[in-house]
MIKOL-286671 format. One line per 5 residues: number of its first residue (from 1); their letters; for each residue x, z, y of N, C-alpha, C. Coordinates in nm, 3 decimals. Last residue first. Example, Ala and Ser with C-alpha at 12.3 -4.5 7.8 and 13.67 -1.06 7.14 Angstrom:
residues 2
2	sa	1.285,0.708,-0.225,1.367,0.714,-0.106,1.290,0.787,0.003 | 1.319,0.780,-0.569,1.230,0.780,-0.450,1.320,0.780,-0.330
***
This chain:
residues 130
130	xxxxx	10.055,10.474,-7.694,9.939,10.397,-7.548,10.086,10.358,-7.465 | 10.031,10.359,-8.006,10.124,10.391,-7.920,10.066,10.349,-7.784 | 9.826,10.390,-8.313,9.859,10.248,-8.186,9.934,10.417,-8.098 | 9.707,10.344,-8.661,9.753,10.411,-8.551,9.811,10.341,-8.479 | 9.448,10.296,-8.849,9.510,10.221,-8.750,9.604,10.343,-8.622
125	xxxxx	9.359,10.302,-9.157,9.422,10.347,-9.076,9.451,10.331,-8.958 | 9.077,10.237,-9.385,9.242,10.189,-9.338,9.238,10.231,-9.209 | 8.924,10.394,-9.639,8.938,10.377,-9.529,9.044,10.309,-9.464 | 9.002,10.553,-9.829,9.000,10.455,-9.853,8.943,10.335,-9.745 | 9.232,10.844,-9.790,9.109,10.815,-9.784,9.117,10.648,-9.802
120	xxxxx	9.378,11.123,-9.597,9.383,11.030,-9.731,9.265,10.979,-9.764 | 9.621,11.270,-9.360,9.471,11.143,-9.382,9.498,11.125,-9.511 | 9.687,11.583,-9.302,9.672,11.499,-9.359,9.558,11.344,-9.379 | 9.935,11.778,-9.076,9.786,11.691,-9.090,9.790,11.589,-9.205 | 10.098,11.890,-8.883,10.096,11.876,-9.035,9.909,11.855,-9.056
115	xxxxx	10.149,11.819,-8.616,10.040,11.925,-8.637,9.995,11.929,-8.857 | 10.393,11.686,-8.692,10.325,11.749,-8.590,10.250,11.850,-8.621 | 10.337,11.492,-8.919,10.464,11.596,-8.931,10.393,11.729,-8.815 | 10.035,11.326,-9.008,10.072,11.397,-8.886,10.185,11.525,-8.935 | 10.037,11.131,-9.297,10.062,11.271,-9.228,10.168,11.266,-9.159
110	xxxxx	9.856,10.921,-9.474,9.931,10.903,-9.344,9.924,11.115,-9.332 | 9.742,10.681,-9.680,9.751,10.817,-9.692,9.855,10.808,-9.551 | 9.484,10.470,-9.877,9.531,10.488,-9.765,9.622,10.678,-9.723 | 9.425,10.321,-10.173,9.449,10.463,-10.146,9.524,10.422,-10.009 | 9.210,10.056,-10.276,9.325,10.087,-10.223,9.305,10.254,-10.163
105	xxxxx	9.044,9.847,-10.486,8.994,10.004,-10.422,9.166,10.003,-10.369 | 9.018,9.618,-10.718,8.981,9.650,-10.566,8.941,9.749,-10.493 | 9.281,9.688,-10.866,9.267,9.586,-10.756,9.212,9.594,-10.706 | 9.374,10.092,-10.808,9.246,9.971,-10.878,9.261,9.861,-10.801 | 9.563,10.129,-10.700,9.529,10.241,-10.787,9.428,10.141,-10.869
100	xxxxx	9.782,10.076,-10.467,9.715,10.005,-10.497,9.697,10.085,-10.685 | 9.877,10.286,-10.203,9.897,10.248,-10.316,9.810,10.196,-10.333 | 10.033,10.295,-9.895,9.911,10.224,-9.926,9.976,10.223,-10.100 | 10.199,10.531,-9.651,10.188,10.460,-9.787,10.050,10.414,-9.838 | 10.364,10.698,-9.397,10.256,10.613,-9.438,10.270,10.546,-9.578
95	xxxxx	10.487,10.982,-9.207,10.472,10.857,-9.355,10.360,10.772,-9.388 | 10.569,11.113,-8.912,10.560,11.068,-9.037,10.556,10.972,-9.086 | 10.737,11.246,-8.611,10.751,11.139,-8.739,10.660,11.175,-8.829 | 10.672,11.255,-8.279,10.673,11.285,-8.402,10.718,11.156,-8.539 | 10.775,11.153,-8.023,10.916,11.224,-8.128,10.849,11.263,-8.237
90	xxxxx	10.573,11.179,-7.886,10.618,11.006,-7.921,10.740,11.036,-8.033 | 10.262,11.300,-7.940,10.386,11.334,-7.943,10.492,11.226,-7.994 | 10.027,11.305,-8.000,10.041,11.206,-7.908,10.195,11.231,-7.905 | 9.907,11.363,-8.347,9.930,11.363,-8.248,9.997,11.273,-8.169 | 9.531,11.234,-8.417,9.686,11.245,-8.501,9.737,11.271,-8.280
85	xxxxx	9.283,11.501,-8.518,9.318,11.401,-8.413,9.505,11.426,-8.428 | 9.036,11.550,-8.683,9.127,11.532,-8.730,9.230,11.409,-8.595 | 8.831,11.795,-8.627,8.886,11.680,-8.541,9.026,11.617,-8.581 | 8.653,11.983,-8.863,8.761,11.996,-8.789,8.781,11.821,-8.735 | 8.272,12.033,-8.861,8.388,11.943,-8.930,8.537,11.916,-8.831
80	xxxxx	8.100,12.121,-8.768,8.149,12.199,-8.910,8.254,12.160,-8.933 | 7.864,12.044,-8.582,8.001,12.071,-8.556,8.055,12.181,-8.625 | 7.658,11.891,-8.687,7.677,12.036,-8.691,7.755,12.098,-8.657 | 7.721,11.638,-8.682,7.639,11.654,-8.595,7.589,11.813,-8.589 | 8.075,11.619,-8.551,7.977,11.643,-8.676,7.838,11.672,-8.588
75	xxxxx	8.399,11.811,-8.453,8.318,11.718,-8.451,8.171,11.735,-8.563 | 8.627,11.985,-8.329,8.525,12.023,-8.387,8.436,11.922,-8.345 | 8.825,12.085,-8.082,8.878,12.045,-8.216,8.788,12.037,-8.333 | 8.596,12.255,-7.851,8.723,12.165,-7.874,8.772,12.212,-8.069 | 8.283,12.269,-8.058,8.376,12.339,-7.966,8.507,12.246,-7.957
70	xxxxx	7.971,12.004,-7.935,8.094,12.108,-8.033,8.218,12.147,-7.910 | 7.750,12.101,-7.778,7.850,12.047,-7.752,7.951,12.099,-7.874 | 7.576,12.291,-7.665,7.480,12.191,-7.644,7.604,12.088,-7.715 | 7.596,12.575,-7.499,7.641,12.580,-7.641,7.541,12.406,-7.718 | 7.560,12.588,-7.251,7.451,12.609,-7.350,7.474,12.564,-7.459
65	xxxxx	7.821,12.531,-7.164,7.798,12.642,-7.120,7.643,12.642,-7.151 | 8.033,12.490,-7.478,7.987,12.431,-7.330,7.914,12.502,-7.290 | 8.033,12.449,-7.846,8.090,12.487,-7.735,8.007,12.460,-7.569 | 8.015,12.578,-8.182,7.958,12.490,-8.038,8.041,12.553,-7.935 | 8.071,12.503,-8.531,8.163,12.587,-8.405,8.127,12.493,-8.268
60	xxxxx	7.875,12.659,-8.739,7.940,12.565,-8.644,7.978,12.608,-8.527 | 7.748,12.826,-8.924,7.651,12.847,-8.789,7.715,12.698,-8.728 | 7.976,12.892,-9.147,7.821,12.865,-9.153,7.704,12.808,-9.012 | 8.204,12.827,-9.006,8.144,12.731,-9.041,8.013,12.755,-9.106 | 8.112,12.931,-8.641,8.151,12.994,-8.778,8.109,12.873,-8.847
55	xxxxx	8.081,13.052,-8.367,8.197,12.981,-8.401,8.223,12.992,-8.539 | 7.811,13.003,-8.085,7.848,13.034,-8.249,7.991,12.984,-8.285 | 7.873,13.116,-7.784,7.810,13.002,-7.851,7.900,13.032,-8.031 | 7.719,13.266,-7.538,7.844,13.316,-7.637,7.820,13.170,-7.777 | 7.633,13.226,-7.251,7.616,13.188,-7.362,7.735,13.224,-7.457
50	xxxxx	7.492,13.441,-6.976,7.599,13.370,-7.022,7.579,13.342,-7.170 | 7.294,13.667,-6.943,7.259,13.528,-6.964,7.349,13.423,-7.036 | 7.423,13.894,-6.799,7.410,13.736,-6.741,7.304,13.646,-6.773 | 7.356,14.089,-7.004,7.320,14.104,-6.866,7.342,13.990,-6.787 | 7.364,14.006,-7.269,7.220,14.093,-7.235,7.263,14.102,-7.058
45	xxxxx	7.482,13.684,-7.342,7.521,13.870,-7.272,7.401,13.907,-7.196 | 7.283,13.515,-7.609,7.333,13.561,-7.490,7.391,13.664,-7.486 | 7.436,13.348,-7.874,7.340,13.440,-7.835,7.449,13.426,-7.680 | 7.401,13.018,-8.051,7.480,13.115,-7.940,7.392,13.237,-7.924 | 7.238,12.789,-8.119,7.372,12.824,-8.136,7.437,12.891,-8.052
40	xxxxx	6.959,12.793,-7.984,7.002,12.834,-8.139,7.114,12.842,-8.207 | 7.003,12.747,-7.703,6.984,12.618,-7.825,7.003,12.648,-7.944 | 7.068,12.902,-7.521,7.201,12.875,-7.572,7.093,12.778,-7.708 | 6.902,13.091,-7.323,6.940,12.898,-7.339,7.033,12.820,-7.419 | 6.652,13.328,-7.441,6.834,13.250,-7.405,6.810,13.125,-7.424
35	xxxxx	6.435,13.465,-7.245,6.459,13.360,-7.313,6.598,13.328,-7.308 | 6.362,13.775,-7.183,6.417,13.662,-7.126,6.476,13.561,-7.193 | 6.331,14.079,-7.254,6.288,13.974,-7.251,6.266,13.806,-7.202 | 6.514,14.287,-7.275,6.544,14.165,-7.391,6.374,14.124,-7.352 | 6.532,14.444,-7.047,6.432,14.480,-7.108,6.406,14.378,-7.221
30	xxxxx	6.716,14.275,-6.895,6.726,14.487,-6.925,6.582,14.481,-7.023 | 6.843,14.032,-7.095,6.797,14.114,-7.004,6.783,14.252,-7.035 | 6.747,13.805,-7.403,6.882,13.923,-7.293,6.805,13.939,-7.181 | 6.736,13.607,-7.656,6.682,13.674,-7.621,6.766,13.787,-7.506 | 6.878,13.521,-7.894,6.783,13.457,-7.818,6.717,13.481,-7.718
25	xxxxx	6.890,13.810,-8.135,6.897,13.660,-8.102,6.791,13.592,-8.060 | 6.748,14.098,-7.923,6.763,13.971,-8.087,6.835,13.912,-8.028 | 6.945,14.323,-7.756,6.840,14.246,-7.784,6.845,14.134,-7.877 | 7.017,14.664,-7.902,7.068,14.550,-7.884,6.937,14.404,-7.834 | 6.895,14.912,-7.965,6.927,14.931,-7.850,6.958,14.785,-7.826
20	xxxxx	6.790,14.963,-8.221,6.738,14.881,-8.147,6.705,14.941,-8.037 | 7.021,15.083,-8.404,6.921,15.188,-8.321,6.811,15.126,-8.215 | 7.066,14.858,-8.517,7.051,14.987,-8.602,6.965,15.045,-8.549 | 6.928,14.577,-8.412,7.056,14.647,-8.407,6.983,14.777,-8.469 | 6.725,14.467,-8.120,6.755,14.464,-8.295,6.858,14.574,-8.296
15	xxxxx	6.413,14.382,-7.937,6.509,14.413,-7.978,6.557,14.413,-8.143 | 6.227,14.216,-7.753,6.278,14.158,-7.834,6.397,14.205,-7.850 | 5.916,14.344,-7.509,6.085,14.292,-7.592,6.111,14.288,-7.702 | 5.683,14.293,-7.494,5.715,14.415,-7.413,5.909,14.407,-7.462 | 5.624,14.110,-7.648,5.633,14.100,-7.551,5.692,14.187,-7.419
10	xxxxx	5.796,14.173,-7.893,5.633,14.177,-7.881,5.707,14.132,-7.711 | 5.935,14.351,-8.144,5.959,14.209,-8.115,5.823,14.168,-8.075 | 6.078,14.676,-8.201,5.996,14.630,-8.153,6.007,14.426,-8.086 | 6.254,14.767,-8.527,6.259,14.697,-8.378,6.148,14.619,-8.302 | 6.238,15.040,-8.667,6.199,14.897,-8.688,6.151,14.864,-8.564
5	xxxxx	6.534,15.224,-8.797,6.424,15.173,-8.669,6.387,15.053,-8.708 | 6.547,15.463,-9.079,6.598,15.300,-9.005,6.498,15.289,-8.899 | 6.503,15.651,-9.281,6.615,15.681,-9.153,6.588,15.541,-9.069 | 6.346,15.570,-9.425,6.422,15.565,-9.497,6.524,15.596,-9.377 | 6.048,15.625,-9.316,6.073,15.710,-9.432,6.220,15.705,-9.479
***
């Protein structure tokens, strides 16, 4: 009644999209019936199979070829959370400073010049030279 298709999701396939020409999530082949392997983070290419794996911080950013893996620079057991990795670059410089804010709580703070990065946290630090 309102112009819209309502996408057949039955065995006979598992389509979506305006004109449900597209197949759901989860779902690819000529006829979207074929199970995707991508683990609820990814849709398939309706004609491989291949995994397109989610890259959003609502969804997380997966990676690997069933999306089974955060994406490079992306840790967490949702992989939401950027890789705060200091760099290897022996010419970088930064700063380090420990203030003492409460006798027993200490402020740890260190930034990567490099990739301008910040640590701050109460945590202690350890950076090493391989």
């Amino acid at each position: 009644t309102n112009g819209t298709c309502e996408c057949q999701l039955n065995l006979r396939g598992f389509y979506a999209g305006s004109t449900c020409e597209d197949c759901a999530t989860g779902f690819w082949g000529a006829q979207c019936t074929l199970s995707c392997s991508c683990n609820g983070r990814g849709s398939c290419d309706r004609t491989s199979g291949e995994c397109n794996c989610f890259q959003s911080l609502e969804t997380g950013y997966w990676g690997g070829q069933y999306c089974t893996v955060c994406a490079d620079g992306y840790i967490g057991l949702q992989c939401k959370s950027r890789n705060i990795q200091l760099s290897e670059n022996v010419n970088a410089t930064g700063s380090y400073s420990v203030e003492q804010k409460h006798a027993k709580k200490r402020t740890v703070a260190f930034m990567d010049t490099t990739f301008q990065l910040r640590y701050h946290g109460a945590v202690p630090l350890a950076i090493t030279r391989r």
